[in-house]
KEFI-214957 format. One record per residue (C-alpha): z, y, x; residue number from 1. Coordinates in steps of 0.25 Angstrom, whole numbers, plus 5000, padded with zeros to 4 digits. Layout:
BEGIN
SITE    pz    py    px  seq
SITE     Z     Y     X  NUM
...
This chain:
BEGIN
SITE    pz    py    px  seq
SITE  5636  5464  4211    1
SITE  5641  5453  4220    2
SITE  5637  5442  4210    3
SITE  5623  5436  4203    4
SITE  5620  5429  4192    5
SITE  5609  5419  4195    6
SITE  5599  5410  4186    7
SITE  5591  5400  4192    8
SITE  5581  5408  4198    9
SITE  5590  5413  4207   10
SITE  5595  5399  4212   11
SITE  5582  5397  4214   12
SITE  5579  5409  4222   13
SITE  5590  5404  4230   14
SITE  5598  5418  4227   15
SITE  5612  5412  4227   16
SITE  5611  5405  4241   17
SITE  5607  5417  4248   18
SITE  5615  5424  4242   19
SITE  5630  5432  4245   20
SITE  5632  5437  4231   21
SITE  5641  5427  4222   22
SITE  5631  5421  4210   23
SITE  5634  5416  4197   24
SITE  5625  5407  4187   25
SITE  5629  5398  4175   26
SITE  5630  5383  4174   27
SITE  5617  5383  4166   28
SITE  5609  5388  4179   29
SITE  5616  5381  4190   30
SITE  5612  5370  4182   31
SITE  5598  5372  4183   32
SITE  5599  5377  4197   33
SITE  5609  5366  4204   34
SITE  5596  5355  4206   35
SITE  5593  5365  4218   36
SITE  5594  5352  4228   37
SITE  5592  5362  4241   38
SITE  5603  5371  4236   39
SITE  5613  5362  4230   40
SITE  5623  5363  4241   41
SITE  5620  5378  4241   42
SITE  5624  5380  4226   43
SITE  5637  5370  4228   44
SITE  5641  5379  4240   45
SITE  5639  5392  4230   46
SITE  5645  5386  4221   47
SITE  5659  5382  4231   48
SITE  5658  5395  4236   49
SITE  5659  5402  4222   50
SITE  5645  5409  4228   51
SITE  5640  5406  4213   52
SITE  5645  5405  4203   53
SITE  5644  5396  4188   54
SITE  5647  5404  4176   55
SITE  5645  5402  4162   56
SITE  5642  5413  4155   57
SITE  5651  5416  4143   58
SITE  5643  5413  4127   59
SITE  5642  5428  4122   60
SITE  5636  5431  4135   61
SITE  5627  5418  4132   62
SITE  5625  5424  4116   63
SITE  5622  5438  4122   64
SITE  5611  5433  4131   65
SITE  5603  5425  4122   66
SITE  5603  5434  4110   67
SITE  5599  5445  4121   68
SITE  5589  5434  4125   69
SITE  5584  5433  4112   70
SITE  5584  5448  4109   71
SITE  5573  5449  4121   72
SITE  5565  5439  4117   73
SITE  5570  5429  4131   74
SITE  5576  5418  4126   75
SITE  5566  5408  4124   76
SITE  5564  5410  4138   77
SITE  5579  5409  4144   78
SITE  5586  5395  4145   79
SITE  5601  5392  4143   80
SITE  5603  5396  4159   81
SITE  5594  5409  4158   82
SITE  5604  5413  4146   83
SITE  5618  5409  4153   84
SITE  5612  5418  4166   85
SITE  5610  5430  4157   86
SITE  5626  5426  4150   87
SITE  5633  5427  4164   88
SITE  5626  5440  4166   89
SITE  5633  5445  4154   90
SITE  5645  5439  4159   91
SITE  5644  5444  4173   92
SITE  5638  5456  4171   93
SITE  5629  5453  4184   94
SITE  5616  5452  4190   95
SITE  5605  5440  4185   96
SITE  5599  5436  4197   97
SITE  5586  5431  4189   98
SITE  5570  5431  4189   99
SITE  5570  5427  4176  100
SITE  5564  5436  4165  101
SITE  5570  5433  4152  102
SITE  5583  5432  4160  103
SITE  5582  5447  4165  104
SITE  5575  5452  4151  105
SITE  5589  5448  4145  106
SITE  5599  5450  4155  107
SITE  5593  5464  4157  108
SITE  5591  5466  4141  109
SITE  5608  5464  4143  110
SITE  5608  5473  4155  111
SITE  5611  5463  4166  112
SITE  5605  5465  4179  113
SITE  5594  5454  4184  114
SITE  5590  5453  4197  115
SITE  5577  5445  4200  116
SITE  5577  5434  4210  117
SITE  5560  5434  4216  118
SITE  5555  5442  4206  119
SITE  5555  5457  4204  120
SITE  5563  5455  4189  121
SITE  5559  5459  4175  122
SITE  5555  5476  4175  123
SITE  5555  5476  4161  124
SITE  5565  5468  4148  125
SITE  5565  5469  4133  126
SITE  5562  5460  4122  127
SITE  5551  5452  4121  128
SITE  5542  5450  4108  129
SITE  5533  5441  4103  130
SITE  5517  5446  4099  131
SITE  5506  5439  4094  132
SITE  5492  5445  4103  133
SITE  5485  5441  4091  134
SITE  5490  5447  4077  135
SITE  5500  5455  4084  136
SITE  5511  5450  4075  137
SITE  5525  5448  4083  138
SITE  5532  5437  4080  139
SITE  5548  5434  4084  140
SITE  5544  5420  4091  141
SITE  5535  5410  4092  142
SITE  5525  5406  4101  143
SITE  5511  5409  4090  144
SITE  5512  5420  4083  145
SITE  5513  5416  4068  146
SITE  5504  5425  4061  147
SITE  5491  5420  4069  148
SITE  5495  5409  4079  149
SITE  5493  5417  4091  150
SITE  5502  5413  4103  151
SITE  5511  5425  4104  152
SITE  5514  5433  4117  153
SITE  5528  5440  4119  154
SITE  5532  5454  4125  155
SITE  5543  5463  4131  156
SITE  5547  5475  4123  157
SITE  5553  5482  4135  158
SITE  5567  5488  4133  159
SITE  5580  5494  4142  160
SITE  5590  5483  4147  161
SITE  5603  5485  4138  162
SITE  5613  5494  4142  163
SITE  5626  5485  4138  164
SITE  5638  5483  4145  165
SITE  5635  5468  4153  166
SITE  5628  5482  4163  167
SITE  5641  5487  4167  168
């Protein structure tokens, strides 16, 4: 694969300045990413010699990631830039250069490849569920389990990556 997806992490890392692979992100993370001051002149340079990329991913791939997203239970967690990272993986069918765990729960859940930045990644994906420690009950949502008040703990129900066609 001669091209990357990049979220912010990866900026951050420093992964596209040192980097001879051609990188793509979308306008929502270079957004959050161009204050790097230091590396201002970097990004402009990457940017003039089409070293990286802004893409925006297309809507299904958008609807397809945060109904996946709400299928694992990540949502809440992931932010408008987190979402468009996952949608261009669709698009682009290529590798997510991220350390962040509700990104690589859901882009693996839609079989795309993640690759982590200074971490060792996530080993394990699925769905995750919420459960009250004190009456065992196991609400949808929430914050206090609404049988006894109890603050609720969630849980990944491991599960195989999907096996669709974004793989190929």
């Amino acid at each position: 694969m001669d091209f990357r997806i990049l979220d912010a992490s990866a900026f951050y890392a420093g992964i596209p300045f040192g980097s001879a692979n051609d990188c793509y992100t979308t306008s929502l993370v270079y957004d959050e990413i161009k204050h790097i001051k230091k590396k201002q002149e970097v990004l402009q340079t990457l940017l003039e010699t089409n070293r990286l990329k802004i893409r925006d991913p297309d809507k299904n791939s958008i609807l397809l990631a945060i109904n996946t997203s709400k299928n694992t239970g990540d949502y809440q967690q992931l932010s408008k830039q987190d979402l468009s990272i996952i949608a261009l993986g669709l698009d682009l069918k290529g590798q997510i250069i991220t350390d962040d765990f509700a990104i690589s729960n859901v882009a693996k859940n839609l079989g795309l490849t993640i690759s982590p930045v200074m971490t060792s990644g996530i080993r394990d994906i699925g769905k995750w569920f919420h459960y009250c420690p004190g009456c065992g009950s196991k609400p949808k949502n929430g914050k206090e389990c609404p049988n006894c008040g109890t603050t609720l703990k969630k849980k990944l129900f491991k599960s195989e990556p999907s096996t669709n066609h974004f793989n190929n």
